[in-house]
C-alpha positions in Angstrom: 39.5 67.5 19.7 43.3 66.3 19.3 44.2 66.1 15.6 45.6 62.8 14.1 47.2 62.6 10.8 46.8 59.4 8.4 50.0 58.5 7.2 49.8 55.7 4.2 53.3 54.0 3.0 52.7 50.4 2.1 55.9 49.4 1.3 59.1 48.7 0.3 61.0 47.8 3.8 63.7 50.5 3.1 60.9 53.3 1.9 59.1 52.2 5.1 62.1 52.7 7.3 63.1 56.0 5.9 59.9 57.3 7.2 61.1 56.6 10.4 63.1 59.9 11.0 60.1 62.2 9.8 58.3 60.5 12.3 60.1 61.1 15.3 60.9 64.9 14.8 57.3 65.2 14.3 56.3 63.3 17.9 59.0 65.8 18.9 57.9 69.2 17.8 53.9 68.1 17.7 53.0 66.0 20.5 49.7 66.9 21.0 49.2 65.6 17.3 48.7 61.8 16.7 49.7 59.8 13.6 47.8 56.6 12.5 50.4 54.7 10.2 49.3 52.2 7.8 51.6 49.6 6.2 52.3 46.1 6.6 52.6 44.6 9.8 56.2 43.3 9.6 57.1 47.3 9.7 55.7 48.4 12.6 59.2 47.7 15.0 60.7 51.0 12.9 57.6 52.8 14.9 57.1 51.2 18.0 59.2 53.1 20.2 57.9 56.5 19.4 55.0 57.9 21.5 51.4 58.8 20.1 51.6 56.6 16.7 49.5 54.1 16.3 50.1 51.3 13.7 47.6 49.5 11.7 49.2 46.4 9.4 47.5 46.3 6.1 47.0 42.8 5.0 46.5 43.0 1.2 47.3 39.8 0.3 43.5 38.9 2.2 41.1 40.9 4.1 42.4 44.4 2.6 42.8 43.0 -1.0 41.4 44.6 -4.0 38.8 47.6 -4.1 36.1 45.8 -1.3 39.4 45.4 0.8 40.7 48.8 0.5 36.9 49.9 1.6 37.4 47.4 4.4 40.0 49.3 5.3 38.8 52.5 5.1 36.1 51.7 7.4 38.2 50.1 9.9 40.5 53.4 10.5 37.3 55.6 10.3 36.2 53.7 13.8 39.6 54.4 14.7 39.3 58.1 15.2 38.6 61.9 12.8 41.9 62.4 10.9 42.7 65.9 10.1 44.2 65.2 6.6 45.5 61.6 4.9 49.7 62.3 3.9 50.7 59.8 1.5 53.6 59.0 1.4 53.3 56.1 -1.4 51.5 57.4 -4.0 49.9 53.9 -5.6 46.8 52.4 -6.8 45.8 52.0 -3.2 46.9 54.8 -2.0 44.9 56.9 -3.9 41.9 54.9 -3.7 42.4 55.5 0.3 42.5 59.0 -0.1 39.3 59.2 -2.9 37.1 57.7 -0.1 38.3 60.2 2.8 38.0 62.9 0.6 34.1 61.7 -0.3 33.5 62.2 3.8 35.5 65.4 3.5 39.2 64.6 4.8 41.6 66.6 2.9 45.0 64.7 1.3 48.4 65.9 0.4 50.4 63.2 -1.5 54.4 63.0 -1.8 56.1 65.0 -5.1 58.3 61.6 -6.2 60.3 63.7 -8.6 59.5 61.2 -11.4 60.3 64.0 -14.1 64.2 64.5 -12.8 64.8 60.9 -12.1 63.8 60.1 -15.5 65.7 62.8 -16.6 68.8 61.4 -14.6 68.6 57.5 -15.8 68.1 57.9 -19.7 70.5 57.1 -22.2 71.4 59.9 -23.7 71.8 64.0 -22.3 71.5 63.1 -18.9 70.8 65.8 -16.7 73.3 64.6 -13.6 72.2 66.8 -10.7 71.8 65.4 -6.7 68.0 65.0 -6.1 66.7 65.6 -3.1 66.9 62.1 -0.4 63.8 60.8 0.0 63.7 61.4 3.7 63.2 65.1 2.5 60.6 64.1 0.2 58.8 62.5 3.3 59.9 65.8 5.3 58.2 67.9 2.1 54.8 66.6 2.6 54.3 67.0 6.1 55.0 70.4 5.6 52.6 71.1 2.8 50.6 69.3 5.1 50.6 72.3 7.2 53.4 70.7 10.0 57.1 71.4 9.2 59.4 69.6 10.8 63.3 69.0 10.3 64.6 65.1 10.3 67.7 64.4 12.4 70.6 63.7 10.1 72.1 61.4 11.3 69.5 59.3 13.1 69.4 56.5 15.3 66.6 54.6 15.9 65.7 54.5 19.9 67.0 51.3 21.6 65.3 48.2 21.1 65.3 47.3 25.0 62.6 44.5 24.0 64.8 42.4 22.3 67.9 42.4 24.3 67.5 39.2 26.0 66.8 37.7 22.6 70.0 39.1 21.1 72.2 38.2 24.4 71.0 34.6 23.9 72.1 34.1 20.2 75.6 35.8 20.8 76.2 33.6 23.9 75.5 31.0 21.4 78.3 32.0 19.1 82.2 31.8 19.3 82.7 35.3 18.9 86.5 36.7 19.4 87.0 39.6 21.9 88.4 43.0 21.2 87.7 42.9 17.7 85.6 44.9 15.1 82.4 43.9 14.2 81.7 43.6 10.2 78.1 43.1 8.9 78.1 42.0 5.4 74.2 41.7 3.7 75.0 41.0 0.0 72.1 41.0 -1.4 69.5 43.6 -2.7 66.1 43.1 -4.8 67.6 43.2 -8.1 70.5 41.8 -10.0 72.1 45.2 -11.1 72.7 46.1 -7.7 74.6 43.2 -6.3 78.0 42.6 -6.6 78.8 39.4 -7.9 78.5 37.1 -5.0 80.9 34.9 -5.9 83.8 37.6 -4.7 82.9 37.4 -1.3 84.7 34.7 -0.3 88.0 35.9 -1.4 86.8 38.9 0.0 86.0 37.4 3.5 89.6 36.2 3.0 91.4 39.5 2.7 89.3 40.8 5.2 90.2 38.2 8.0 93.8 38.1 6.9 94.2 41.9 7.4 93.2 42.0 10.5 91.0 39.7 13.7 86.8 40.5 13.2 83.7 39.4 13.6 82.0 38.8 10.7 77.8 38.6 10.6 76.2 37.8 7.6 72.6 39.4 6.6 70.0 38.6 4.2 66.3 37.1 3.8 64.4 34.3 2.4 65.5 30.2 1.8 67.6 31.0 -1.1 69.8 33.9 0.0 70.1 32.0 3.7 71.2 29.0 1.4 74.0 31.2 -0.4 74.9 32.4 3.1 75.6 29.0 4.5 78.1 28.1 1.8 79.8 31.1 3.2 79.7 30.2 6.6 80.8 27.0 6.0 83.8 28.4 3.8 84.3 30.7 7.0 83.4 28.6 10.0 84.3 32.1 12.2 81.6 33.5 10.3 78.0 34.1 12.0 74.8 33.8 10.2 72.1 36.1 11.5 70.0 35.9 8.8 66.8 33.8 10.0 68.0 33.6 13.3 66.1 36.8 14.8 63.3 38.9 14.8 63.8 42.3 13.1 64.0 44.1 16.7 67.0 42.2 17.7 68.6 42.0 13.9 68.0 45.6 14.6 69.8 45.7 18.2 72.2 43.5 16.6 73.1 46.0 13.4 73.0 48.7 15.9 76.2 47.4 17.5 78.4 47.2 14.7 81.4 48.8 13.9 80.5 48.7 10.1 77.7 47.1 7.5 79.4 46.4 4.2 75.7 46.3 1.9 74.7 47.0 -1.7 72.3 50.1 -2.5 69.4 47.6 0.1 66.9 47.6 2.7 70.1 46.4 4.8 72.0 49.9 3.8 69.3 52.3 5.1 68.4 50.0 8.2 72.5 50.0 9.1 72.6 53.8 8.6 69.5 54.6 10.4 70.9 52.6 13.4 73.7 54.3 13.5 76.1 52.5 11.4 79.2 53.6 9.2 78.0 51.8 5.8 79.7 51.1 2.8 77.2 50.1 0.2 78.5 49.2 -3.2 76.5 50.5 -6.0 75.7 49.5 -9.9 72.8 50.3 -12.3 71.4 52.8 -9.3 73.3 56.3 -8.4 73.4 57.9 -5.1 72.5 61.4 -7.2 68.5 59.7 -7.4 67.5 60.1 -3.7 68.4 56.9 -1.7 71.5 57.2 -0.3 72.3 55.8 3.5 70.8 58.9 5.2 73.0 61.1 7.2 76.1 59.5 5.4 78.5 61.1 2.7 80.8 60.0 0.3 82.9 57.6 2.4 79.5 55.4 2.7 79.4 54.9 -1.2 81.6 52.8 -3.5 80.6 53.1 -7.1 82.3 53.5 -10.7 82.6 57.2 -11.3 80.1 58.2 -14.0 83.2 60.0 -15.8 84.3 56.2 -16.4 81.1 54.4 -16.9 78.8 57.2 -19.0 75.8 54.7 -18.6 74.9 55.0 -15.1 72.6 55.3 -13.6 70.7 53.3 -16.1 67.6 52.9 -13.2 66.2 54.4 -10.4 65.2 51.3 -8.8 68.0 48.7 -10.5 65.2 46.9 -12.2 66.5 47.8 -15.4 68.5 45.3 -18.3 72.0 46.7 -18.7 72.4 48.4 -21.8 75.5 47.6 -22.1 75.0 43.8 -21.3 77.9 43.2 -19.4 76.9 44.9 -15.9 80.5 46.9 -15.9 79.5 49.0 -13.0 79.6 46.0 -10.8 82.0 43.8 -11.8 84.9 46.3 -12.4 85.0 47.0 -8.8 87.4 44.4 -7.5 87.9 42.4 -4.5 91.2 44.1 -3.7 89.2 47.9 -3.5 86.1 46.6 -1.4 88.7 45.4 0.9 90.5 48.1 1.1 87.6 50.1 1.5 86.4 47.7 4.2 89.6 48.3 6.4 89.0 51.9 6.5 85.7 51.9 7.3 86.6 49.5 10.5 89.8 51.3 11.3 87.9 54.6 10.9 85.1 53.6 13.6 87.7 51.8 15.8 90.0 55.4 16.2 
């Protein structure tokens, strides 16, 4: 009988996409083994293009909401096929209601290590213990190994092509007035808390000093009516400027990032999709460190703009950036300046381009 794995991560879009490189070096080194992936639907194009996984959307927002919905679930992927052991990668309420019914039909679980003592021990106020934790790519890696299948990630990784969608992308670029020759700069601005953006307003002058150093082609990244709103006053600031955001499906935002010369993000989904396509990042960070786990994978220093931690003591004040500043000012974002992202920004392009 061919074994299949249950793999559970739910969610958030960047968590779910980091999975992504565990995945394919185990189709690689196990293909006789199959993995049944659960998570929401919209993440399945980060798994499509790799050979025996099978992806089941959750829908918990209806028919897999609350404990009836969860044993809806369980239920459902039972028909599916015998799993040899449930890996979750999560570790949630749901999660571990998941793996409390497969182990009452006798389906082992292994469950991820989130490090939840060292990160604490990184983010509090006072005696930090400042130390590199391990990516969470690793911690992914980690689990299928206790699982009894060790595998090693590529670093760096690139997704596989996203052949699908190239028609799609050819017909919104021929729709654009794009300028030959010339570097191409994604900019996403925007991540899920305010202590890790950088204060939106300096992106125009920004855009400025970046089009009067030299000739590019600017995209602009986001999600959702209100950051596409802030977007358009850029774009019509910037007429040169292209808006992607809301124009594609995430297979061709995906073949689009994967042509870039650079992605200029915050510590985002955006980041880890731009470095796990392949793309020289520079993500500017704030309340969040590097040092927790979430870096752009496969990336070193050059990917990271920050406020050295021998300058601001505070940081990182959060794991996730979800955190009030202590300080009440948010220092760690709005002491980087135009003039250094720009500067940052040329080398990055200039860097590619060589």
């Amino acid at each position: 009988m061919k074994k299949n794995l249950l793999l559970l991560r739910f969610s958030a879009m960047g968590d779910v996409a980091l999975l992504a490189p565990v995945v394919q070096a185990f189709t690689q080194r196990y293909p006789d083994v199959g993995i049944t992936l659960v998570t929401r639907a919209k993440f399945a194009v980060f798994f499509e293009q790799f050979p025996n996984v099978r992806i089941i959307g959750a829908d918990f927002d209806g028919q897999h909401k609350g404990f009836m919905g969860l044993a809806r679930l369980f239920n459902e992927l039972r028909q599916l096929a015998s799993f040899t052991v449930v890996v979750d990668a999560h570790q949630n309420l749901r999660s571990g209601v998941l793996k409390s019914l497969f182990r009452f039909v006798g389906v082992p679980s292994v469950t991820i290590d989130k490090g939840r003592a060292e990160k604490k021990a990184l983010i509090r106020k006072e005696n930090k213990v400042r130390r590199q934790l391990r990516h969470s790519v690793e911690r992914y890696a980690q689990i299928f190994e206790t699982a009894g299948f060790p595998l090693q990630p590529a670093r760096p990784f690139q997704f596989p092509p996203f052949s699908s969608a190239e028609d799609e992308l050819r017909t919104f670029l021929n729709s654009q007035t794009i300028i030959s020759d010339t570097p191409w700069l994604g900019i996403a601005p925007f991540a899920q808390h305010e202590q890790k953006m950088w204060p939106f307003g300096r992106f125009a002058p920004l855009l400025e000093k970046v089009l009067a150093d030299q000739p590019c082609t600017i995209f602009l990244f986001g999600g959702g009516s209100v950051e596409i709103a802030q977007l358009e006053t850029l774009r019509q600031q910037f007429p040169q400027v292209i808006l992607a955001a809301g124009k594609l499906s995430m297979a061709a935002e995906l073949l689009l990032i994967s042509q870039l010369t650079g992605m200029l993000c915050m510590d985002s989904g955006n980041m880890h999709l731009a470095a796990l396509s392949g793309v020289p990042v520079l993500s500017i960070w704030g309340a969040t460190h590097p040092d927790a786990g979430f870096g752009p994978w496969g990336q070193g220093d050059e990917a990271i703009l920050q406020i050295s931690t021998d300058v601001l003591t505070c940081r990182p004040c959060s794991v996730f950036g979800n955190k009030p500043c202590w300080r009440g000012d948010l220092a760690c974002l709005n002491d980087i300046s135009v003039e250094v992202v720009a500067k940052r920004v040329r080398e990055m392009l200039n860097a590619r381009r060589q």
